[in-house]
C-alpha positions as CSV (number, residue, x, y, z in Angstrom):
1,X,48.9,-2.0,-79.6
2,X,49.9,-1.8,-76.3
3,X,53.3,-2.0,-75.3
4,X,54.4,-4.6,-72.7
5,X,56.8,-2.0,-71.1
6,X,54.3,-0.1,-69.6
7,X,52.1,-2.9,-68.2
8,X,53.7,-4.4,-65.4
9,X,53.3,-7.8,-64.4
10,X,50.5,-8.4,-62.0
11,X,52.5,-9.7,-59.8
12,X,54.7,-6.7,-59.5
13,X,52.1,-4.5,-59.5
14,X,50.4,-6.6,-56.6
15,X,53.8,-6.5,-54.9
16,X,53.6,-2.8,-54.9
17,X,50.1,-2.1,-53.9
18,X,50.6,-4.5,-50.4
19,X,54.1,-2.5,-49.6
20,X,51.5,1.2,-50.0
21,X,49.2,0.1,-48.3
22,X,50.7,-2.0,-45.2
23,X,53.4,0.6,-44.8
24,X,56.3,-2.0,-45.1
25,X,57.8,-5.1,-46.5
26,X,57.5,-7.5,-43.8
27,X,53.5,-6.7,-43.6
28,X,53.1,-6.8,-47.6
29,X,54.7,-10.4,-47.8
30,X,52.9,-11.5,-44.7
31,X,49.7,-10.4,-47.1
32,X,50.9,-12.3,-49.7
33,X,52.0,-14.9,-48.5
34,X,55.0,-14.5,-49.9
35,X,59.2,-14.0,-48.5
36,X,60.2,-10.5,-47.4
37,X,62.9,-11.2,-49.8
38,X,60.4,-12.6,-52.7
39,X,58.6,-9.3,-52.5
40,X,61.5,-6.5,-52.3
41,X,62.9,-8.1,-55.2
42,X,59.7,-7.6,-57.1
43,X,59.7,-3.9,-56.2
44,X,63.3,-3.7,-57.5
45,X,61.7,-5.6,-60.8
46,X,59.0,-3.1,-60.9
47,X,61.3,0.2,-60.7
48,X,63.6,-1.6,-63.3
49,X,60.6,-1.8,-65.8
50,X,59.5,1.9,-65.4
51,X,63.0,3.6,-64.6
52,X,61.8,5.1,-61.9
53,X,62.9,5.2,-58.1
54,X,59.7,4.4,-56.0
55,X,61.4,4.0,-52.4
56,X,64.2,5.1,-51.1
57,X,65.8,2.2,-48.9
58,X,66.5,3.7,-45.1
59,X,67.5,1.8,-42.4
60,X,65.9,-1.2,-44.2
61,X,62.7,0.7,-44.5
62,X,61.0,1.5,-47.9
63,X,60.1,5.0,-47.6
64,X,57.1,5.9,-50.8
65,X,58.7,8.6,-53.1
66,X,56.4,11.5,-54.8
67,X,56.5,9.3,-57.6
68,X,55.1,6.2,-55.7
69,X,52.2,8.1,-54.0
70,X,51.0,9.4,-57.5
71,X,51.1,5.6,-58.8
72,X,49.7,4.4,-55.8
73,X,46.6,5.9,-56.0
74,X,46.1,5.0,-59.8
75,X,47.3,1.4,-60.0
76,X,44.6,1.2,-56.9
77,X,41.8,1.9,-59.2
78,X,42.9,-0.2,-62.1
79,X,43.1,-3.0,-59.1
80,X,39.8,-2.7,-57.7
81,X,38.5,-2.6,-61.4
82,X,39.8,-5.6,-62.6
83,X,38.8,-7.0,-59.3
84,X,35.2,-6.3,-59.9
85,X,35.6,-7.1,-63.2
86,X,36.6,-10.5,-62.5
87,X,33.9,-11.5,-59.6
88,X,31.3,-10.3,-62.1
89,X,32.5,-12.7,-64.5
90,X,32.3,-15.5,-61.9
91,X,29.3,-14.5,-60.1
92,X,27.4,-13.6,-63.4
93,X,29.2,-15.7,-66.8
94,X,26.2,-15.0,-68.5
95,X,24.8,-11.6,-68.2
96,X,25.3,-8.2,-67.2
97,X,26.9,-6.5,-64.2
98,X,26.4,-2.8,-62.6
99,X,28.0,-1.6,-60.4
100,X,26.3,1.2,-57.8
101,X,27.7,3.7,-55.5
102,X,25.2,4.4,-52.8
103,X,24.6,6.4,-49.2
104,X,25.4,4.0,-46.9
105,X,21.7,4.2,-44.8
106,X,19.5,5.2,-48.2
107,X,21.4,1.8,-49.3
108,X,20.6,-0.5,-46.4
109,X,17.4,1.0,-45.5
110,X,15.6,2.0,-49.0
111,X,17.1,0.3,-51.7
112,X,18.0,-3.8,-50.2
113,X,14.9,-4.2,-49.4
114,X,13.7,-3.9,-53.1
115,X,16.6,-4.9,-54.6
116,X,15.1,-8.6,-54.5
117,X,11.9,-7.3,-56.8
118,X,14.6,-6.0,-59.9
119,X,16.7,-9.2,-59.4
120,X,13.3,-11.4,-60.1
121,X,12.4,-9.5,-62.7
122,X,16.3,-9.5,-64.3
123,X,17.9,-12.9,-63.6
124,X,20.9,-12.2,-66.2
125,X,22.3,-9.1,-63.9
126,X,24.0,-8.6,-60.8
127,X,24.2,-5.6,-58.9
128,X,27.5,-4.8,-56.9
129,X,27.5,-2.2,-54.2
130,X,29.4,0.4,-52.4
131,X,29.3,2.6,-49.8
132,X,30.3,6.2,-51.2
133,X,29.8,9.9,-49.1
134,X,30.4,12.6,-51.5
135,X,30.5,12.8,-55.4
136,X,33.3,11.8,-57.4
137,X,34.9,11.2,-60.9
138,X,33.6,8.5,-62.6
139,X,36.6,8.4,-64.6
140,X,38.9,7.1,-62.0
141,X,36.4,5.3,-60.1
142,X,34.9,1.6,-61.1
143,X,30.9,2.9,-60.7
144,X,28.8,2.3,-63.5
145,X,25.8,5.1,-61.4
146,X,25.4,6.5,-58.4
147,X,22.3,6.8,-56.1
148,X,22.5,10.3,-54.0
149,X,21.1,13.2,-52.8
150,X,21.4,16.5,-54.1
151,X,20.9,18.3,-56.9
152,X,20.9,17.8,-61.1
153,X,24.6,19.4,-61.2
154,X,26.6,16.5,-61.7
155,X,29.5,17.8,-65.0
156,X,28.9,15.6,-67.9
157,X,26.5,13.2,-66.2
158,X,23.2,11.7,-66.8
159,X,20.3,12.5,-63.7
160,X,17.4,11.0,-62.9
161,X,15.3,12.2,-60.1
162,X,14.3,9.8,-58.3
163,X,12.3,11.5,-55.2
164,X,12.4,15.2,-53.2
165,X,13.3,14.7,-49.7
166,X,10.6,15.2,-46.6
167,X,11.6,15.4,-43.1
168,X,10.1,14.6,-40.3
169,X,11.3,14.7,-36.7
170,X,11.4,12.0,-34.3
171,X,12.5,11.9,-30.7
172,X,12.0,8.6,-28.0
173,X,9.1,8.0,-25.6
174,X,11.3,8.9,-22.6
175,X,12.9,12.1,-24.5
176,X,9.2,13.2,-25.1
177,X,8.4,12.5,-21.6
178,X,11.1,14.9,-20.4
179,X,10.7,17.3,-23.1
180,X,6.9,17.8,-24.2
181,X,6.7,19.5,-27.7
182,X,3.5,20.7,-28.5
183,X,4.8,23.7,-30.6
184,X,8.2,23.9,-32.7
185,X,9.5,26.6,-30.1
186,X,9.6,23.9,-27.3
187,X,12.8,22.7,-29.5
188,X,14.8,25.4,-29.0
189,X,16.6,24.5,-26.0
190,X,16.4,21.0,-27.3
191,X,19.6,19.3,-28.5
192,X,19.0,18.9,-32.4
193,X,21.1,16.3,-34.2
194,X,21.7,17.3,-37.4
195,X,23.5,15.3,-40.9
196,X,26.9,17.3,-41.8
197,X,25.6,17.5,-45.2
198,X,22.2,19.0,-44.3
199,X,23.2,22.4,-42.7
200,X,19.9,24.2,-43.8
201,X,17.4,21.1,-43.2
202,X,16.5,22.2,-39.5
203,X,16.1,25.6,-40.8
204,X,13.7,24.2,-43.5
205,X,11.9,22.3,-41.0
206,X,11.3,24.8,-38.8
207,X,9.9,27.0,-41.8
208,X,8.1,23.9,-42.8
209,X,6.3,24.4,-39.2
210,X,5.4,28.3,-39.8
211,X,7.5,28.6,-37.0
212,X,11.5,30.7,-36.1
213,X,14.6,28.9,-36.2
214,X,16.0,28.9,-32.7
215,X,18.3,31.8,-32.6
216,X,21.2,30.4,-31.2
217,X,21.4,26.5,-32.7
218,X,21.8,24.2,-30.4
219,X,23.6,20.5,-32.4
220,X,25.0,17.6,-32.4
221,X,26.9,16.8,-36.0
222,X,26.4,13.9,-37.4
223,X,28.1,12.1,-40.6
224,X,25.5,9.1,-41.3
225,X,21.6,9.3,-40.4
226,X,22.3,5.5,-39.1
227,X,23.8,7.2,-36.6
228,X,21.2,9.8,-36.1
229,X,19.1,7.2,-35.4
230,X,21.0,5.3,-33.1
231,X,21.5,8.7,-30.9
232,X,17.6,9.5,-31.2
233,X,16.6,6.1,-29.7
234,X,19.1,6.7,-27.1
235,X,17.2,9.8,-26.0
236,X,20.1,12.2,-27.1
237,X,18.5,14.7,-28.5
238,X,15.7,15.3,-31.5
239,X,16.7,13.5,-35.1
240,X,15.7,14.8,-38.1
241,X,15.1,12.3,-40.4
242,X,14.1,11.5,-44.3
243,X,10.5,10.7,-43.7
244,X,11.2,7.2,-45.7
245,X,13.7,6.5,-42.4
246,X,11.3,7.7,-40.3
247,X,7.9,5.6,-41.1
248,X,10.2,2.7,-40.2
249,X,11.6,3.6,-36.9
250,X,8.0,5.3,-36.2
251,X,6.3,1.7,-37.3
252,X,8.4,-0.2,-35.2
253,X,8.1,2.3,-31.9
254,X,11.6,3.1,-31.7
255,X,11.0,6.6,-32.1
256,X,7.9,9.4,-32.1
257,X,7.5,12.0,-34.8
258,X,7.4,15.6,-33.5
259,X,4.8,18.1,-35.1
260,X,3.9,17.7,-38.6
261,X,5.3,15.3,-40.1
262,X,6.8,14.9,-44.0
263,X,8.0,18.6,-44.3
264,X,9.6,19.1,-47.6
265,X,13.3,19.3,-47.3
266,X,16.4,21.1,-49.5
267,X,17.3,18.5,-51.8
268,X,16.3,15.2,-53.9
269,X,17.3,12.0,-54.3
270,X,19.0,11.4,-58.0
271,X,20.0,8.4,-59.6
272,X,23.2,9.6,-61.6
273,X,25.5,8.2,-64.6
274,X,28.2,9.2,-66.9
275,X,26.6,10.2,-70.4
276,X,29.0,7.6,-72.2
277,X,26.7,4.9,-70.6
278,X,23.4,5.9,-71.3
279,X,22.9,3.2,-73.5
280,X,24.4,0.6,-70.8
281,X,22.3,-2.2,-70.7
282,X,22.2,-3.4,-67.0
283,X,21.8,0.4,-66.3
284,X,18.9,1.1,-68.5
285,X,17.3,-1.7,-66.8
286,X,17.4,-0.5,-63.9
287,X,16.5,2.7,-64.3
288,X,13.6,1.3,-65.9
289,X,12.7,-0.8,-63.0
290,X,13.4,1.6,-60.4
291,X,11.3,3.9,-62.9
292,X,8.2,1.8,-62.9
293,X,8.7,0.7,-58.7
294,X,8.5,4.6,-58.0
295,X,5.3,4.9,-59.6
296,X,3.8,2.4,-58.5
297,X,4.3,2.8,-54.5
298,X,5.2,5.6,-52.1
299,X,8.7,6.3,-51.6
């Protein structure tokens, strides 16, 4: 049974979430549509119900107490979960939902375009995605799986290997025409861009080529291969990119690959889940699907 006292209207608790996150009362109702006066007497209803002090009232700012920050950050995920929740009973009454954290260029580039082939061939689910860097809790976050690269070392998760990452380096027609590289030492005075969570792939590359790391590395950080892209096409410097990134961009004639091509990298792609949903059915779907796409076609 759950008692009333500790669930807060919505209203309230929507009252509270605008004030955290637009710094100030007069922002929050202008979100809501709502009075200034409407919305700090909600926050005074809210403290009421919990007997707590969540601002302290100066100059007729609400300054967040410790106590505000730490509630802050879970009613937010209770938020965006009933959020979801509810546009997946609109968007989908009669079937099944997941919901997929993914890299933000595997995600645009790898999976969209196949998405429409698992959607033809399940009707009754709906896939909702976002854009996640780094792993996290599934506990306090609304994913049902995540797509990312890595290892099988998620705690108390489900993996499913998807792929092992190959790289291949690319430059542009005009870099190449003021750079010839006919042998991976012509890279070393080269600018190489390289993805903040790869620090060993130009290493691997090079070794990949039979060839020395330059001694002294000469790069350009990078936090999204989107980017990398972007900067290679420019004529920046030498990309090193998932070889599934690069058969586009080399397909197209945006960019050249450099030396052998498709040299295996540190990591693999995983498809990962919580073990309490192993039996999820949207998720086993998919995993089925993308089970059955993989072996039927090249990464």
């Amino acid at each position: 049974m759950r008692q009333r006292r500790f669930l807060p209207n919505l209203s309230l608790l929507l009252a509270f979430d605008a004030v955290m996150r637009n710094g100030s009362v007069t922002a929050a109702a202008h979100d809501l549509s709502l009075t200034q006066s409407t919305v700090s007497r909600l926050i005074q209803t809210l403290e009421a119900q919990l007997g707590q002090v969540l601002f302290t009232r100066h100059r007729k700012r609400l300054i967040p107490t410790e106590a505000a920050q730490r509630y802050f950050r879970e009613i937010s995920n209770a938020l965006d979960i009933v959020q979801r929740a509810s546009m997946s009973v609109i968007a989908n009454p009669d079937g099944g939902a997941l919901s997929l954290a993914v890299l933000p260029t595997f995600g645009t580039r790898w999976l969209a375009p196949r998405l429409p082939d698992f959607m033809s061939a399940n009707p009754g689910i709906s896939i909702n995605l976002s854009t996640r860097f780094t792993r996290f809790n599934f506990d306090t976050e609304p994913f049902d799986a995540m797509m990312c690269f890595g290892q099988d070392d998620w705690p108390e998760a489900s993996h499913m290997k998807l792929f092992d990452e190959k790289m291949t380096a690319c430059v542009s027609a005009d870099f190449l025409q003021r750079h010839p590289i006919h042998h991976a030492e012509d890279l070393h005075d080269c600018l190489l861009l390289q993805l903040e969570t790869r620090p060993t792939a130009w290493n691997a590359w090079f070794k990949g080529q039979s060839a020395p790391p330059p001694p002294v590395s000469n790069a350009m950080l990078m936090d999204q291969f989107s980017m990398m892209i972007q900067a290679a096409i420019s004529g920046i410097g030498v990309a090193l990119l998932p070889d599934y990134l690069a058969r586009i961009e080399i397909a197209q004639g945006r960019l050249h690959p450099v030396l052998r091509e498709a040299v295996p990298g540190p990591g693999a792609y995983w498809l990962v889940w919580p073990q309490a949903k192993d039996d999820f059915g949207p998720l086993r779907a998919f995993r089925q699907w993308i089970s059955s796409s993989l072996a039927q076609q090249e990464p």
